[in-house]
C-alpha positions in Angstrom: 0.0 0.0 0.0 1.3 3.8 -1.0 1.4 5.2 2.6 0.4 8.7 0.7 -2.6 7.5 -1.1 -4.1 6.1 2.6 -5.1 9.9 3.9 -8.7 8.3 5.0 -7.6 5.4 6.7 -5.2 7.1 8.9 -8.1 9.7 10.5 -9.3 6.2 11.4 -6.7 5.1 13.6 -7.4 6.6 16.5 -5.7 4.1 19.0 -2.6 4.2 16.8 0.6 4.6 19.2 3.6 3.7 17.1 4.2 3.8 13.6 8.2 2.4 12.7 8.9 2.5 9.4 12.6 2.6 9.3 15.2 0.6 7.0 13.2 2.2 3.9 16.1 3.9 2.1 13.2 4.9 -0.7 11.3 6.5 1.2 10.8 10.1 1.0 7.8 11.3 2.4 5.2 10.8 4.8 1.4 12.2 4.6 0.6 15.3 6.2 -2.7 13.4 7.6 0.0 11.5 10.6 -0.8 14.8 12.3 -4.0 13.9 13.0 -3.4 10.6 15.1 -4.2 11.3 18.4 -2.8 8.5 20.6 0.4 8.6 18.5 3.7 8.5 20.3 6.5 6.9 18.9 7.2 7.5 14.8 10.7 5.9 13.7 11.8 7.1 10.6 15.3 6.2 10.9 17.5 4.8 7.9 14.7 5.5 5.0 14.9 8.6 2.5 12.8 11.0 4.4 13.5 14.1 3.0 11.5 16.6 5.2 9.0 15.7 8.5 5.6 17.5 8.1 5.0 20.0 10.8 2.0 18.7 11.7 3.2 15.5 12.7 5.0 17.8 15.6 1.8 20.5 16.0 -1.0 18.8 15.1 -3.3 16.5 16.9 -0.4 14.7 18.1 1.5 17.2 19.5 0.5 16.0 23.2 1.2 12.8 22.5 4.0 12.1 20.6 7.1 11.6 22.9 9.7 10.0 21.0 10.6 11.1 17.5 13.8 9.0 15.6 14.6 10.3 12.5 18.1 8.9 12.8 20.3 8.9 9.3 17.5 11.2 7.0 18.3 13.9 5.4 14.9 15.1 7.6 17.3 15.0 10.9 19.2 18.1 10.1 16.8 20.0 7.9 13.1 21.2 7.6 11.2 23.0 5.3 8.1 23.9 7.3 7.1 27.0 4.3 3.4 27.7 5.0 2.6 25.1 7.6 2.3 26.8 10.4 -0.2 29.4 8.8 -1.8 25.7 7.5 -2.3 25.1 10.9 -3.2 28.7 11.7 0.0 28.8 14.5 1.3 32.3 15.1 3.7 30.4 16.5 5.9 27.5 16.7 4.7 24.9 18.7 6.5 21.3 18.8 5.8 18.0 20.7 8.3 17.2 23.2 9.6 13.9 20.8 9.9 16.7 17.7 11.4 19.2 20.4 14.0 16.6 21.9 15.5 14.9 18.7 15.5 18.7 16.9 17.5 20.2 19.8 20.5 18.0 19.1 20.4 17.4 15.5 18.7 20.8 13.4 20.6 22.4 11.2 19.2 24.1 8.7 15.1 25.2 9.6 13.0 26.7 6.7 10.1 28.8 8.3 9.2 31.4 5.2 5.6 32.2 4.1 4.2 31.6 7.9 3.0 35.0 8.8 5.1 34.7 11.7 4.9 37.9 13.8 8.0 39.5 16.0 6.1 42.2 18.1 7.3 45.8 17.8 6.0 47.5 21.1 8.0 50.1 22.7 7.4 51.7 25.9 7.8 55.1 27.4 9.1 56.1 30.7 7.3 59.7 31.9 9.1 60.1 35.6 8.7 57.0 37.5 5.6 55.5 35.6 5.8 52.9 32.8 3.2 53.3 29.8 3.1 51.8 26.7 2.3 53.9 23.5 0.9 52.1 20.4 0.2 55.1 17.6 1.8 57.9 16.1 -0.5 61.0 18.1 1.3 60.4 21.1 3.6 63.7 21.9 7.3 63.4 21.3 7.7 65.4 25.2 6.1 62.3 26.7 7.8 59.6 25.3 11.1 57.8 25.4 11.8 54.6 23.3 13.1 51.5 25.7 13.9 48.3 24.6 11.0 45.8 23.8 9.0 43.3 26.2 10.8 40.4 26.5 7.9 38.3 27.8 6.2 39.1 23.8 7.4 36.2 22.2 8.4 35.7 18.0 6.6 33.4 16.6 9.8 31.8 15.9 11.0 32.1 19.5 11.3 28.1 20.0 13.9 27.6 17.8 16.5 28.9 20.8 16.6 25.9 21.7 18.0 24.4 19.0 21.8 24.2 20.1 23.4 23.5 16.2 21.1 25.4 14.0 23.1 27.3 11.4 20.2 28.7 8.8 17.1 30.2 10.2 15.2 31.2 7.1 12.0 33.7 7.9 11.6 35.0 4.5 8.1 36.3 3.6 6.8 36.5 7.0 5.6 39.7 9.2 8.2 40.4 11.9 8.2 43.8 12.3 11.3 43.7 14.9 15.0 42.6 15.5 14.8 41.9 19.0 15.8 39.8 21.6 14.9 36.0 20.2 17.3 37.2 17.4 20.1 37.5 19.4 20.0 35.4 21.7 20.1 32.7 19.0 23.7 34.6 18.2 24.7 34.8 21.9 24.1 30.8 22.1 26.6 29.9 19.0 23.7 29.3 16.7 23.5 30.8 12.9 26.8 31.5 13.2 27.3 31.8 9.5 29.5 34.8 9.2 27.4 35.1 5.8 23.5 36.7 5.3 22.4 32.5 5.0 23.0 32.5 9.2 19.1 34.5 9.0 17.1 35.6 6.3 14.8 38.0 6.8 13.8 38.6 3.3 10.3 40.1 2.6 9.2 41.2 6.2 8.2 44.8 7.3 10.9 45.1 9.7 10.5 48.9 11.5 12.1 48.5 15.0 15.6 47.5 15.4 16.5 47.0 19.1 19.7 46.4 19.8 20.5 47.2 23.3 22.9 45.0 25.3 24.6 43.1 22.8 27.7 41.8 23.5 30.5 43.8 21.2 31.6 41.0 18.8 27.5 40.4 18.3 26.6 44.0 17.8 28.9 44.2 14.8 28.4 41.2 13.5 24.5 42.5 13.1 25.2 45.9 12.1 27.2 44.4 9.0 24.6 41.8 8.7 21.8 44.4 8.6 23.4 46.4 5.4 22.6 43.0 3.2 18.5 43.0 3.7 16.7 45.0 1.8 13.9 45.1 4.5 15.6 48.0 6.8 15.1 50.4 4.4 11.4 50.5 6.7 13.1 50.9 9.9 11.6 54.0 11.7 13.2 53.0 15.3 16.4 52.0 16.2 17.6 51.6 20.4 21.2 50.9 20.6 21.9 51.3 24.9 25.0 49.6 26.3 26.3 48.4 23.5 30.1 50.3 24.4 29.3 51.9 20.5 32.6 53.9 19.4 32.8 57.3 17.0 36.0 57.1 16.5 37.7 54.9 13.7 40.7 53.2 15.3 40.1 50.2 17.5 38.7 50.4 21.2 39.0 47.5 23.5 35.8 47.0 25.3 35.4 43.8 27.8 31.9 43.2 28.8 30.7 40.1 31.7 28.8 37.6 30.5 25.2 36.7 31.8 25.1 34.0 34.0 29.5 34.0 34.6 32.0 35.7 36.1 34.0 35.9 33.5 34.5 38.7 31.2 34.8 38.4 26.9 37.5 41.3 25.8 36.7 42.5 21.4 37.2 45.8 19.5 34.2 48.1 20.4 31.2 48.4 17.6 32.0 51.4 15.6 28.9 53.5 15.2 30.0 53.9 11.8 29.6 50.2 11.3 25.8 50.6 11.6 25.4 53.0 8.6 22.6 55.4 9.9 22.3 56.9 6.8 20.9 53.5 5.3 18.0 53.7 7.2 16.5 56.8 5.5 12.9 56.4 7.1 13.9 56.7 10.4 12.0 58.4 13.1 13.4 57.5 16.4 17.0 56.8 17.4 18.8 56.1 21.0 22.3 55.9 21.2 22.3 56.3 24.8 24.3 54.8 27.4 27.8 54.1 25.1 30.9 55.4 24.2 30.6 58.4 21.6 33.2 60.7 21.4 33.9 62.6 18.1 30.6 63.1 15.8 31.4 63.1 12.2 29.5 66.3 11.1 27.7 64.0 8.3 26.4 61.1 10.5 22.7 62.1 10.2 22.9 63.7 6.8 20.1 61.4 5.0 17.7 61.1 8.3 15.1 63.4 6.9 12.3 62.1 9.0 14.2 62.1 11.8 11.6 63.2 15.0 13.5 61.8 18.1 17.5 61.6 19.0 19.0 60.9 22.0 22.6 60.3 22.7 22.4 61.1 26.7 25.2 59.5 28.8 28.0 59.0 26.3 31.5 61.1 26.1 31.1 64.0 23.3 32.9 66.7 23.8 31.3 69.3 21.4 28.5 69.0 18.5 29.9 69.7 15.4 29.1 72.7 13.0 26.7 70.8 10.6 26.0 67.6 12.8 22.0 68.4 12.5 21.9 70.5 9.3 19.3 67.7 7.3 17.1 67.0 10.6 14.4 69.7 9.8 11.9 67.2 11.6 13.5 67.0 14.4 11.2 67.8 17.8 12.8 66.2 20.8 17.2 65.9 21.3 18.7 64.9 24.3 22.4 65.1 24.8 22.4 65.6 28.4 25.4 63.8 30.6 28.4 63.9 28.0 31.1 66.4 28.1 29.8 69.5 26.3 31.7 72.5 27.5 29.9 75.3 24.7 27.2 75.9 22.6 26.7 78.3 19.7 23.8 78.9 17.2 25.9 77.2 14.4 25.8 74.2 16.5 22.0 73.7 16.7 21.5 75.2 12.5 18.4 73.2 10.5 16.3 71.9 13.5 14.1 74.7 12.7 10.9 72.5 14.3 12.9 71.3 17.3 10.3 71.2 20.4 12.8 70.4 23.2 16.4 70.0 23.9 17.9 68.7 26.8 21.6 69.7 28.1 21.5 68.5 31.9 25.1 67.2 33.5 27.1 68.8 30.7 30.2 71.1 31.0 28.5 74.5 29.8 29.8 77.7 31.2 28.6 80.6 29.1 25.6 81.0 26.8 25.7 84.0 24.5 22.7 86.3 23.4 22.7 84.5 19.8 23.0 81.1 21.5 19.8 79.9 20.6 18.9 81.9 17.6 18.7 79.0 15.2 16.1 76.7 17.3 13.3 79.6 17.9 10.6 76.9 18.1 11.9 75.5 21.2 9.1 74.7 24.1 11.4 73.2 26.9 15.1 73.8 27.5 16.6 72.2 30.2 20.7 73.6 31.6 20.6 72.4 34.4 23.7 70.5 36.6 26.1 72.6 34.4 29.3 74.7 35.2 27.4 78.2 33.5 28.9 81.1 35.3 28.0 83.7 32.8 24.4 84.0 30.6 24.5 87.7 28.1 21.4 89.1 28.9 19.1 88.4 26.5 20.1 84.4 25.4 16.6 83.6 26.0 14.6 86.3 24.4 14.4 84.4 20.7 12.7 81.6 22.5 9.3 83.2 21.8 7.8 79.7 22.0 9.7 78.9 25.3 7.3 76.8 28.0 9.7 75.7 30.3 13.1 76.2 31.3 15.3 74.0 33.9 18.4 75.7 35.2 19.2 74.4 38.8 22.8 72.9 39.7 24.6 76.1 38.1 26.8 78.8 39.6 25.3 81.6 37.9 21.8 81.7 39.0 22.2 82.4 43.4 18.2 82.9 43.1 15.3 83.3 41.3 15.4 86.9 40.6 18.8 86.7 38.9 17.0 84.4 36.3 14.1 87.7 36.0 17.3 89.4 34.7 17.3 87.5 31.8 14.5 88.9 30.5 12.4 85.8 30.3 8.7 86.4 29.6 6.8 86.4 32.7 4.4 83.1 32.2 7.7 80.8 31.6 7.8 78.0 34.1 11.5 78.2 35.6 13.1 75.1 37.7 15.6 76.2 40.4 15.2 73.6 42.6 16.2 70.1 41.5 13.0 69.3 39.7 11.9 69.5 36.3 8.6 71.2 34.9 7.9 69.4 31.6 6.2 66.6 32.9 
């Protein structure tokens, strides 16, 4: 009998609990109807031709059942083609039997997921003060929100395939993940698609829009950002978050040594270069966090082709001074955030084309004079916060092109003894002014 041509016999077979067909080198398939044997728990395949395992035969109405798979010596023990049976199944995600999910641990190689509709959530969350919220459209103001790394506890769709300890391909081509997050690299961090080529993951043909890549270790942060330049899918991106990854500006080589999770020990590699990461590629982007690393110098044309650039922080780095032209092409630009690097002065040259820039943040820097032209070139401005500085001496006047200023912030500097030395100033009467350790835009 042709086990293929046998579908209606085999939804029969209810008590069925082992099928052992091995020692059939011709064969090559089996019938996508196996799924549907409930009391099913042993298949041996081992020693025949089986060229791929159908995925319902590990997700279908076996999948509580089956608890031993042996697919020993088949070309179906290192690889699978699963294209379009999960959505078959209607799975948003992977789900395997613990026989399919013991045998694939040790033995997967090469796993074939495209055309599933498999999702990769791209939820951000803001952090206003102390209070977590999550924001899920575009109406949202800029003055609210801050972009943080992903939920971890939102799963991919693809997220079982971390435990597969010697996968080398992942392919996810055609599906809808929207995010590089963390069940991405963690498959990296583990060994896994460790092709230095693009066949270690394909992500052909997916809307990919958020790219978080906080955390990574060093070596794994540029092995992505030169892995992202070969997928034609980031030219969607609209967020990128790249905290603690040790990211460089400069272009020799920085040693950067990071502990591993989980060990004391430390891994020692060259730092990612931020130049590695090609901003300029992403040419849709709207929100970008470089926060937390190691940025010194800022080549002056680093943001040149972010047009539809809205948000930018680089807060707790090492930059020294913003360079003449850095911003020149950000004409979208509502919300920047430099505070806690090194900057000892300002000028109006500094801060030319952010002509709609709503807020700009300047805490814990090394300011010490602001001239009466200082802020000429951002007269849009709502909130402007100085505050932990070194400022000794403000010309009378710096604020009066602020026409639009809300809210200014200037405690923690040596210039302002009280509040009526800030009157001086000749700020209009209905600004909110912070002299005493808080803030006033939230």
């Amino acid at each position: 009998m042709d086990i293929l041509e046998a579908e209606v016999v085999y939804s029969e077979m209810i008590q069925l609990r082992r099928i052992d067909l091995s020692n059939n080198p011709d064969l090559k398939q089996i019938p996508w109807s196996w799924g549907n044997l409930t009391s099913l728990e042993i298949l041996d395949m081992s020693n025949t031709g089986l060229i791929t395992l159908p995925y319902s035969m590990c997700s279908g109405q076996s999948v509580e059942s089956l608890s031993e798979l042996l697919l020993g010596n088949t070309p179906a023990s290192t690889k699978l083609n699963w294209t379009g049976q999960l959505l078959r199944l209607h799975h948003t995600e992977m789900m395997l039997a613990s026989g399919c999910d013991n045998f694939f641990r040790s033995n997967l190689i090469e796993l074939i997921l495209a055309s599933n509709q498999l999702e990769c959530p791209n939820s951000y969350y803001s952090m206003q003060q102390k209070h977590i919220r999550k924001f899920s459209n575009e109406s949202t103001s800029l003055l609210s929100r801050e972009v943080r790394v992903s939920d971890q506890d939102e799963e991919c769709g693809f997220a079982a395939v971390g435990k597969f300890k010697h996968l080398e391909l992942l392919d996810l081509t055609n599906n809808s993940i929207k995010s590089v997050r963390v069940q991405l690299h963690s498959l990296i961090a583990l060994n896994q698609l460790s092709n230095e080529s693009s066949r270690g993951v394909i992500l052909a043909g997916n809307p990919i829009t958020f790219l978080d890549l906080n955390a990574l270790l060093p070596y794994y942060a540029t092995r992505w950002f030169k892995f992202l330049q070969t997928i034609d899918s980031v030219s969607m991106v609209k967020r990128i978050t790249t905290r603690l990854l040790s990211l460089t500006s400069v272009k020799n080589d920085v040693e950067c040594t990071k502990k591993l999770d989980g060990n004391e020990g430390e891994v020692a590699s060259t730092c990612p270069q931020l130049q590695t990461l090609n901003l300029n590629h992403y040419d849709q982007l709207e929100y970008l966090i470089l926060d937390n690393n190691k940025l010194t110098e800022m080549d002056s044309s680093l943001f040149q082709n972010l047009k539809h650039l809205r948000y930018l922080s680089m807060k707790d780095n090492r930059i020294p001074i913003i360079p003449k032209h850095l911003f020149v092409n950000l004409d979208k630009l509502e919300f920047l955030d430099v505070q806690q690097n090194e900057i000892e002065m300002i000028n109006s040259d500094m801060f030319q084309g952010l002509n709609s820039l709503s807020a700009l943040f300047l805490h814990r820097n090394k300011l010490q004079y602001l001239a009466n032209d200082t802020f000429t070139t951002v007269l849009s401005m709502t909130i402007l916060d100085l505050s932990d500085n070194q400022i000794v001496s403000i010309e009378i006047g710096a604020f009066l092109p602020l026409k639009n200023l809300v809210c200014l912030i200037v405690w923690g500097n040596p210039v302002f003894k009280n509040i009526q030395e800030i009157g001086l100033l000749f700020v209009r009467s209905d600004v909110i002014i912070a002299t005493d350790g808080r803030d006033c835009y939230f």
